[in-house]
N, C-alpha and C positions, 0 to 999 in steps of 0.2 A: 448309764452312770449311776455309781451307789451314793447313797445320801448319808447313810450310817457307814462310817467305814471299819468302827469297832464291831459291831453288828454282822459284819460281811468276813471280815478273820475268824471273829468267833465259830462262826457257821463254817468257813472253808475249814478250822480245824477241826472241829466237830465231827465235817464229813471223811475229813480223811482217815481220822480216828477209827470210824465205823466201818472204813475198807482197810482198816490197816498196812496204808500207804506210807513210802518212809519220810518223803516231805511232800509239803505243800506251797504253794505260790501263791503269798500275797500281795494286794497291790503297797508300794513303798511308800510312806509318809514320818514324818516325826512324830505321830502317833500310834503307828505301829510299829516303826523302831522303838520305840521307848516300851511298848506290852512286850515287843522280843527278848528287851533285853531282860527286864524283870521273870519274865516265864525260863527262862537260863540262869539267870541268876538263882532263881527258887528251884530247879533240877525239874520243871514239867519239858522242858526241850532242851536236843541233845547237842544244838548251836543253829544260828542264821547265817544267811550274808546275803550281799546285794546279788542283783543280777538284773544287765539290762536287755530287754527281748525286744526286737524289733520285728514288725510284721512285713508280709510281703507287698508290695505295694503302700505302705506308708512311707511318709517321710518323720515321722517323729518313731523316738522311742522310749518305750513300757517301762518304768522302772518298777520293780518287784522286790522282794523278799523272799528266799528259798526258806522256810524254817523245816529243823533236822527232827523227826518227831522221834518218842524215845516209848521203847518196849520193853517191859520186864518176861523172864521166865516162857518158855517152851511155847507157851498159849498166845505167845505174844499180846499180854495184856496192858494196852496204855495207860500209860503215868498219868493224863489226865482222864478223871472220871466223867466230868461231867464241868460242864460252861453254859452259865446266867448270865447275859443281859440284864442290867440291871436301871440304870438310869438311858433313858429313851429321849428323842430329838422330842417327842409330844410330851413325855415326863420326866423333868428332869430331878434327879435326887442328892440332896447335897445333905451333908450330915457336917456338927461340928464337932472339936475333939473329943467331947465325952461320950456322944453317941455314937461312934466308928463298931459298926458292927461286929460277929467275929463269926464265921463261918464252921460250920458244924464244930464249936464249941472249941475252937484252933488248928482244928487239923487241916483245912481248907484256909484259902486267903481272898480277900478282896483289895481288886484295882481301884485306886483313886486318883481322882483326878485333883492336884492341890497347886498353891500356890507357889510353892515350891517347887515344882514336877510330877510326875508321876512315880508311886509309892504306893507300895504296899500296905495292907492295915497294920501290920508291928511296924512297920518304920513310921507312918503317920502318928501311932500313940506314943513312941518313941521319941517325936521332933513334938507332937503338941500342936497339930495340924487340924483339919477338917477338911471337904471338901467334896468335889462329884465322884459317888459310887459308879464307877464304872461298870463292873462286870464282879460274879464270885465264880471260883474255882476250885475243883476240890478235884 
């Protein structure tokens, strides 16, 4: 069983990134619906959806997340560069509006975790937010 479950997507897309694989399977939550849909929203994936897998010999079944991952140009080079963990189950990092970080100087973005839901750093300085840094992405 994973304890971090942002932690565990991060990493499954990381690795598919590195074999340039076209999707990956993550496990289904309302907090990894909500990173899907923000990384689609922002154009780093090429779309999600459910999918329920069931094993042989169980009687429950998996619920998962297919996410569609997206490649530019001949070399097939991923849209996502590079993915931090950022606030951790042993450190947790919460920032308030003024200090909302900004990831290589705009071009990247960072996950937050707010009161409102989850949000990007422009939408969080946008609404006047603060809250747990999740993860950055560039």
């Amino acid at each position: 069983m994973v304890n971090d479950i942002v932690s565990d997507m991060l990493t499954r897309i990381r690795n598919a990134n590195l074999v340039k694989a076209q999707s990956v399977l993550v496990p289904r939550t309302k907090l990894t619906v909500s990173i899907s849909e923000i990384l689609k929203q922002e154009g780093f994936i090429q779309s999600f959806e459910d999918r329920d897998i069931s094993v042989k010999g169980q009687k429950y079944i998996n619920k998962y997340l297919v996410l569609v991952l997206k490649y530019k140009g001949p070399k097939q080079k991923p849209y996502i560069t590079a993915l931090k963990r950022i606030s951790k189950p042993g450190l947790r990092v919460y920032v308030n509006q003024t200090r909302i970080p900004r990831v290589l100087g705009g071009i990247g973005m960072a996950i937050l975790s707010t009161s409102k839901g989850l949000m990007t750093d422009r939408q969080a300085r946008i609404n006047k937010v603060g809250g747990e840094v999740l993860c950055y992405l560039w």
